[in-house]
N, C-alpha and C positions, 0 to 999 in steps of 0.2 A: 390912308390905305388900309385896307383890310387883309387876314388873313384870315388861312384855313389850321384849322389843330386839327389833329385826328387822334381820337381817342381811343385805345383799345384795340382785338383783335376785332370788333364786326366794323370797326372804320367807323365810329360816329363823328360827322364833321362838325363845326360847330363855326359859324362866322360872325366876327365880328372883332374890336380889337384885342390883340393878346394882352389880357393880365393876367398876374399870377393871381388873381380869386380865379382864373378861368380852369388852372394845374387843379387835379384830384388831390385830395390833402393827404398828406403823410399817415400811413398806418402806427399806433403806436408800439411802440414796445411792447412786447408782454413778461410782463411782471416775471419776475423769478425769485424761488425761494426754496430753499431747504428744510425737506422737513422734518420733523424732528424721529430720532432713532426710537422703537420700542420694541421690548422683548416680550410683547406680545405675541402669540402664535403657540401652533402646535408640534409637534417635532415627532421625528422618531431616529433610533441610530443604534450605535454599535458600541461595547465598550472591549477591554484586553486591561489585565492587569493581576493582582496575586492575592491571595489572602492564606493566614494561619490562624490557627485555633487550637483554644486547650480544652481536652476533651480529660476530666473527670470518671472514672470506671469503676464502678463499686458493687459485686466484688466479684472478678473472675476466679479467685482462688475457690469459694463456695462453689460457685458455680461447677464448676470441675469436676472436683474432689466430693461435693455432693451427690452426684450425682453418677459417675462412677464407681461409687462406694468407698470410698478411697479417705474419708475424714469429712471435715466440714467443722461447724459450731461445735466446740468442747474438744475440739483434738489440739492440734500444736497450731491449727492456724490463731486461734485466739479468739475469732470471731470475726465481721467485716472489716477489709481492708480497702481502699481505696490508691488505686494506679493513676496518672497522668500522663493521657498521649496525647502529643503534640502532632497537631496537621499543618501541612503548606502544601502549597500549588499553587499553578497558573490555573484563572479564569476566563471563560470569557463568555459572553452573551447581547443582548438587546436592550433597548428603552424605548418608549413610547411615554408620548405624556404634552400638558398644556399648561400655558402658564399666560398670566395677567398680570400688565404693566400698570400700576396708578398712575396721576401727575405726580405724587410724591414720591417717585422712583421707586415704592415698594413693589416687590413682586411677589406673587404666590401662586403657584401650583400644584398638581399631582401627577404622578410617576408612576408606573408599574414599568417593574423590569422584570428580568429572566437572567439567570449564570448559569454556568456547565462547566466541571470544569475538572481536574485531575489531584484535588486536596486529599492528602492523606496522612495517615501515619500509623505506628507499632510499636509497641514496648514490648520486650519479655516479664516474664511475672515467675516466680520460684514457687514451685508446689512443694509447703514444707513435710505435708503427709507423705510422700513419695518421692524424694529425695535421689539423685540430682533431680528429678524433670522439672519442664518450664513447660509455661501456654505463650503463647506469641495472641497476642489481643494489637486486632487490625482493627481499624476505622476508616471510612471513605465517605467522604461527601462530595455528591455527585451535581446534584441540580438545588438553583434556590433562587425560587421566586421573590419578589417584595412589590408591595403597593404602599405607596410615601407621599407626602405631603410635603411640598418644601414652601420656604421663606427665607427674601432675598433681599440685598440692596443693587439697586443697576446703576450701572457708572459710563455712562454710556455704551460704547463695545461689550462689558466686562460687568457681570452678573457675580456676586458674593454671594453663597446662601446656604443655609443649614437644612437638613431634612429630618423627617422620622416618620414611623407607621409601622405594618405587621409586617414578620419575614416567616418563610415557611424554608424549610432545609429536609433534602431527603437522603437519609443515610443510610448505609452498609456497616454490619459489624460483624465480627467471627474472633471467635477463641481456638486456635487450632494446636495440636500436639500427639505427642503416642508417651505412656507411661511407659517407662521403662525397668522404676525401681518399685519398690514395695512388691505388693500383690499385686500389682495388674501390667507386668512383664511383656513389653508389644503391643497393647494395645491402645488403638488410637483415638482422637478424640476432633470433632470438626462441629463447633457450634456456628452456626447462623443466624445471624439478624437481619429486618429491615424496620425502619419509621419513618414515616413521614411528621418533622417535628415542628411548634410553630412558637415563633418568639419576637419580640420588637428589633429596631432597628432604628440607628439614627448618624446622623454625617453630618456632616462638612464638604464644600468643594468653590473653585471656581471658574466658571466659563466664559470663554472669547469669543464674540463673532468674530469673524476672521475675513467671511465674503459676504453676501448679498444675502445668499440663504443657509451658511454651513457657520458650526460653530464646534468647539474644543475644549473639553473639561477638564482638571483632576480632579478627584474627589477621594475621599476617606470615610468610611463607612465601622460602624461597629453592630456587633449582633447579639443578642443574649436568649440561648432559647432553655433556660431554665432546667431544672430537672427532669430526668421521662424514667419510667420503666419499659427495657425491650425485652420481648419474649425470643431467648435463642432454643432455636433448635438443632438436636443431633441425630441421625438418624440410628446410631448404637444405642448411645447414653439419654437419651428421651429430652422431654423442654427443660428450660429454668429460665430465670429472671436476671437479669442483669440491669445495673442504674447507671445513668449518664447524665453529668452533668457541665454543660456547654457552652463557652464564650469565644465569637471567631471576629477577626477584624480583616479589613479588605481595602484595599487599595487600586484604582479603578483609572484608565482614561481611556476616554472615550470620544465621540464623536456625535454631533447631529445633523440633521438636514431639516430646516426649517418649510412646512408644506404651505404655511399660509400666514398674512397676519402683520412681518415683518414691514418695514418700510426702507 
């Protein structure tokens, strides 16, 4: 006896006796496999975090008293003296940047970021020419770019790695006060600066992928931007020179979003 099989939706019939070579053969499997994690890709994101700094000042008492008429070199100041004002604040700004995975888990990259942020500080200072008065010498650092180079070990999820390259910092300074003793009785005194200063830069930090495309850092940063001379100005008592010299540290977490690359 024969039979009919039908094959499929257009109905192929096919006669003759059933065997199973007559069944369509089994599809096989398809293969599955996982592949392997790389912190390969591009990124950009967000960071929040604090930084201080000791800000070196030499010499606002010259400065002052120079320039007021008021003493300077060979009077009772002595000659230059050097102040320490200390900055803090919160920061916060962006990152963009790429980095390459070997098979030997090494990674390497480059970074540019950007901070803004609200760091400052102020000392008083004793004008010994003109006794009691003081200058209140302010510092602000407001924005600070950097372009870094990192190297890293990946551990799967979890990226170890050190950075360094240029930082640039742009700062506010002013010496402000009114003499009140000696010769110059009420009158006031308001110096002004600005620099854009530029110095190295180098960290530490580590980061977690966490999802598919997002990942999570901390990182620790140091910055050294050497000595500068800024030109302050007063609009009574005329220019002068004031010297700074500048070491800030920063502590940083952050955030990225992974645009391409990941697996």
């Amino acid at each position: 006896m024969k039979r009919l099989i039908f094959l499929g939706a257009a109905g192929l019939a096919l006669s003759g006796p059933a065997f199973a070579a007559d069944l369509p053969p089994e599809m096989p499997l398809k293969a599955s496999f996982v592949q392997r994690f790389t912190w390969t890709s591009c990124y950009l994101g967000a960071h929040l975090g604090g930084g201080w700094a000791k800000e070196n000042v030499t010499d606002p008492v010259l400065l002052v008293q120079d320039n007021a008429g008021l003493g300077g070199p060979g009077f009772t100041t002595g000659g230059p003296t050097t102040v320490a004002v200390n900055q803090s604040g919160a920061m916060i700004g962006g990152q963009i940047g790429c980095d390459y995975q070997f098979p030997s888990n090494l990674v390497l990259g480059v970074e540019g970021a950007v901070s803004g942020g609200t760091m400052k500080g102020s000392k008083l200072v004793t004008l010994p020419d003109s006794p009691p008065d003081t200058a209140l010498v302010r510092v602000k650092t407001d924005f600070m770019p950097t372009l870094t180079g990192r190297i890293g070990y990946a551990a799967d999820h979890w990226l170890f790695y050190a950075k360094g390259g240029v930082a640039w910092a742009s700062n506010k300074y002013s010496v402000v006060g009114t003499f009140n003793g000696g010769a110059g009785l009420g009158l006031p005194f308001d110096f002004e600066g600005l620099s854009l200063r530029t110095g190295w830069s180098a960290g530490a930090g580590v980061e977690w992928a966490f999802a598919e495309d997002w990942s999570a850092r901390l990182e620790y940063d140091y910055y050294d931007f050497g000595s500068h001379t800024a030109t302050m100005n007063d609009a009574v008592n005329g220019p002068g020179p004031l010297g700074f010299k500048t070491t800030m540290q920063m502590v940083k977490l952050g955030v990225n979003f992974h645009v391409w690359g990941w697996q």
